[in-house]
N, C-alpha and C positions, 0 to 999 in steps of 0.2 A: 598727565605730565606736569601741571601745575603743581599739585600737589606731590610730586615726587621734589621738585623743585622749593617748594617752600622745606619739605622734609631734608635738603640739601642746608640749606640756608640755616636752617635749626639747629643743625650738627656744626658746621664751620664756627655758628657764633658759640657754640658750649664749648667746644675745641679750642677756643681764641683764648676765650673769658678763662678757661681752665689754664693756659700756657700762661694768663699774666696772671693769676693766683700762685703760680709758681715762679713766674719772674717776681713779684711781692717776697714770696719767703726770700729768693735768693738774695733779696736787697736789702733785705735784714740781716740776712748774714752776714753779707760780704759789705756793702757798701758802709763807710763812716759815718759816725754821727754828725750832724753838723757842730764846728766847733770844739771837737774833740780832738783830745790827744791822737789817737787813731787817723783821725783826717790833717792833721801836722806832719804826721809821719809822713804819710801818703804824699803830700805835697811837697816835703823835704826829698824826696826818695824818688818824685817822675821819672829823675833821668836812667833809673836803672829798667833794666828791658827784663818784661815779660811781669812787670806787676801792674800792666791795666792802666797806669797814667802816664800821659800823652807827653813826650820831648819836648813840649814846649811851655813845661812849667805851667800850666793854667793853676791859677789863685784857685781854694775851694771856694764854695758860695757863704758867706761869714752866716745867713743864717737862711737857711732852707723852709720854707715853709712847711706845711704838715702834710704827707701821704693821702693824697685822693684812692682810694677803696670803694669794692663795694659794699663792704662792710660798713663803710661809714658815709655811705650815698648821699640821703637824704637829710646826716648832718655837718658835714664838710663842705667849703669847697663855693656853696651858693651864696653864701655873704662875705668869702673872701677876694678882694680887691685882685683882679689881672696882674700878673708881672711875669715875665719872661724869663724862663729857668734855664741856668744852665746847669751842668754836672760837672764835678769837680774831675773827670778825666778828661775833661775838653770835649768830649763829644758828641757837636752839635744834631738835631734834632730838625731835619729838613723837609721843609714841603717841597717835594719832587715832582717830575710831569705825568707819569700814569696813579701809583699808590696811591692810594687815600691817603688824608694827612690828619695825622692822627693828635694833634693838639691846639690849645688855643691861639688863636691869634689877631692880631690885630695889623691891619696891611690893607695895602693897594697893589693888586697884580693884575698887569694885564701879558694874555695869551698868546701866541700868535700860529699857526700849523700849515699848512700845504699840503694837501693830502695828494698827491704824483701818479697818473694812468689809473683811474678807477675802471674795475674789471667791468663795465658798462658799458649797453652799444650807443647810448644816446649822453652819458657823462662822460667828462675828462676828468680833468682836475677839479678839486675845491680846494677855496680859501679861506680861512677861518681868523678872526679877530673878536675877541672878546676880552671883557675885564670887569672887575668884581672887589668890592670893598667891603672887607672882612673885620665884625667887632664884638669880643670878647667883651661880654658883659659881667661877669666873675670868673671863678676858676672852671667852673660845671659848664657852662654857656654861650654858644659863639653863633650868631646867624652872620651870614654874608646873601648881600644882591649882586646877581651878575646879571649881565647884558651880552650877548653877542651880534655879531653880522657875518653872513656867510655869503660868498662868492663862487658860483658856478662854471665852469667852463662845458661847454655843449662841444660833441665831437662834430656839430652844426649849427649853425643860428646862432643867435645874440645871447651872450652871458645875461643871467639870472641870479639876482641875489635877493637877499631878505635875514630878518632879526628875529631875535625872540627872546626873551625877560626867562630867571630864572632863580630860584631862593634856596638857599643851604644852610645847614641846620647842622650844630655837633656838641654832641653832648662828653663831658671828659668822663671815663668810666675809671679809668686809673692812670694815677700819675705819680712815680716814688722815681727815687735816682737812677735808678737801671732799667723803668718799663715807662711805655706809654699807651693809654688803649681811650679809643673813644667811638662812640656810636655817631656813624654821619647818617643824615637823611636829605634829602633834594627832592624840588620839584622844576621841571622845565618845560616851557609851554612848547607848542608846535611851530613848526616852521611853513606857512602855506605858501611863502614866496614861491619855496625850494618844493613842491610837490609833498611838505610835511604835514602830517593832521593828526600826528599823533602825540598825546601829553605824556612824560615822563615824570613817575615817581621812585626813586631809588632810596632803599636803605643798604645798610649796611654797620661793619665794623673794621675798622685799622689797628693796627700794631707797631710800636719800635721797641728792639730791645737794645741796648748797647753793649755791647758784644765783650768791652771793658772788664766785666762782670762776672761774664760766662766763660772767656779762655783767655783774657790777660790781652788781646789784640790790640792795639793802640787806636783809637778813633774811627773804629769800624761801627757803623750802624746795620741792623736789618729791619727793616721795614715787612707789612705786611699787611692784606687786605682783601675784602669779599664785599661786593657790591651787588644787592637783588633790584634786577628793574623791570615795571611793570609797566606796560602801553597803553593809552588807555582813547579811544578816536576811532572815526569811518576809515575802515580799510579793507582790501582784498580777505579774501578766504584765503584760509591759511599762512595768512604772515602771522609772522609770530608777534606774541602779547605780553612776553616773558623769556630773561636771559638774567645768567649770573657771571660778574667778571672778576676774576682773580689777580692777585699778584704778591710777586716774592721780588724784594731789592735787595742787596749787598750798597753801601755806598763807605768810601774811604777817603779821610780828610789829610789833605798835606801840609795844607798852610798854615799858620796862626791868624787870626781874626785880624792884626793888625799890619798883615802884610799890603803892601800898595799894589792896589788895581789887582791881588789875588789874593785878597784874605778869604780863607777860610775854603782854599779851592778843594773839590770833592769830586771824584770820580765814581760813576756809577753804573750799574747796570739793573733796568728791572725789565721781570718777565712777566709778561702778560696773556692772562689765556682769556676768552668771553667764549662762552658757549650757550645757545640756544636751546631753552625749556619746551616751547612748543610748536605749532606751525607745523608747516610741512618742511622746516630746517631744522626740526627737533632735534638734538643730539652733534652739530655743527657747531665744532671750536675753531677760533681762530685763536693761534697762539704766536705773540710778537715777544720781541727781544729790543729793548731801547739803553739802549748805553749813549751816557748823557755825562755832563760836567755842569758843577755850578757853584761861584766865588760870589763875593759882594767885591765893592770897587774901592772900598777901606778910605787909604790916604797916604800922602806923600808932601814931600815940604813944600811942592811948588801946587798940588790941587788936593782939595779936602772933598771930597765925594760922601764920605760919611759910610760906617760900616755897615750900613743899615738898608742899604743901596744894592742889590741882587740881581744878578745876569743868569742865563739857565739853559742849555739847549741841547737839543738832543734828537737822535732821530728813530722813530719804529722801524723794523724790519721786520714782515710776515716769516715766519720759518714752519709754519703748518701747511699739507695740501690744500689748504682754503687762502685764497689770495685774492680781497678785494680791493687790493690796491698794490703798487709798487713799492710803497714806502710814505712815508710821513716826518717833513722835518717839522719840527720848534723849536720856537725862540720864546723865551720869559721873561718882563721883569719884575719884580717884587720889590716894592718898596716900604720896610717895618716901621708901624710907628710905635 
């Protein structure tokens, strides 16, 4: 099962890597040069419908830095300075609650979840708070350190809680006007508060395309993402030591960056499946549905919040026969620097 499971893994990441080899070509095609007559146009011309730039006039970027490839892996990208890109059809490029997030960053978020009636005879509820300071050390390179605490509720006796330290690692594999892909990896320690003893190490890869590009949509993102995670600690026979989680987002933007207290509001939904490699739960998905919203708090003439400032929430719903929970809200905030 492992090995069918790594052979899963193998296929998903050729599968990715090949869709944004062909998001590359497309953004040669289609997308403008920076600074060109072509990109004048484009920005002269947003307001007309169904050519892929956004109603609300977004400036192009005056000068775009150069196309992260894998072609040009190991010499792009490592000695160039971090900055925050945007795309001249406006269509921002978000780190959401479940997908991976597939670019660099620089930030303070912290988390916040509920997880509501755990299908458990001795758990209820848990509560979850954690937060993680993420730093882009060029364009190729981003480690972040998180921290969490978790909170127990017992369907008897005294709540139980406890922490655990965890590191994340994301490499940019491609970055051009219309694609984004990056290989994430993580490690998270165990929880022994909470009856955990097991070390997690996950990789994986993320995707965004903007959708701008591919049918003329206004400010539509699709995101995407495959996460392999391996357990690794004292445990029962047969729990499992290995699972891979999926997921597919649509997310669409209404607002312009500088609108007050809802710049940049974006409606989403992603779906998420995890399903179980080994164990005696081999073959066991759990597939949820989270439809979420997420603005920053912009500015207004009587308070200045700064656009940079991110609210985020959203709640899971199981929609698979597997149902270890009722539901799970969050709340986020993200603070850019």
């Amino acid at each position: 099962m492992f090995r069918h499971g790594c052979q899963t893994v193998w296929f998903l990441l050729i599968a990715t890597l090949a869709a944004g080899g062909t998001a590359q070509a497309a953004s040669e095609d289609n997308a403008a040069l920076p600074g060109s007559t072509q990109e004048q146009s484009l920005a002269d011309e947003s307001q007309m419908a169904g050519d892929g730039q956004s109603a609300y006039s977004f400036a192009a970027p005056k000068e775009r830095p150069q196309d992260l490839t894998l072609t040009n892996f190991f010499s792009a990208g490592w000695d160039e300075e971090w900055a925050k890109q945007e795309r001249a059809t406006g269509t921002p490029n978000m780190a959401l609650l479940r997908v991976q997030t597939n670019f660099m960053e620089r930030e303070f978020r912290a988390n916040y979840y509920f997880q509501n009636n755990i299908a458990s005879a001795t758990n209820k509820n848990l509560t979850d708070c954690d937060m993680l300071i993420a730093w882009s050390f060029n364009r190729r390179l981003m480690l972040e350190i998180t921290g969490a605490y978790q909170w127990e509720d017992l369907r008897s006796g005294s709540r139980v809680d406890g922490g655990y330290p965890g590191l994340v690692g994301r490499v940019q594999l491609i970055d051009t006007e219309s694609s984004s892909y990056s290989f994430n990896f993580k490690a998270v320690a165990p929880n022994p508060e909470l009856g955990l003893s097991q070390t997690t190490v996950s990789y994986g890869v993320a995707g965004f395309e903007d959708l701008a590009y591919w049918f003329g949509v206004d400010r539509v993102g699709l995101y995407y993402s495959f996460l392999f995670d391996s357990f690794s600690g004292p445990v029962a026979a047969g729990t499992k030591l290995n699972d891979i989680g999926y997921d597919i987002t649509l997310a669409k933007t209404f607002t312009s960056p500088k609108t007050p207290l809802l710049g940049n509001l974006t409606f989403f939904v992603e779906n998420y499946a995890q399903t179980d490699l080994d164990g005696k739960t081999a073959g066991r998905t759990l597939v949820t549905v989270t439809p979420g919203v997420r603005f920053n708090l912009g500015k207004s003439d009587r308070v200045k919040m700064g656009k940079d400032n991110w609210i985020m929430m959203g709640t899971d719903i199981p929609i698979s026969d597997y149902h270890p929970w009722d539901a799970i809200y969050r709340f986020t905030y993200i603070k850019n620097f």
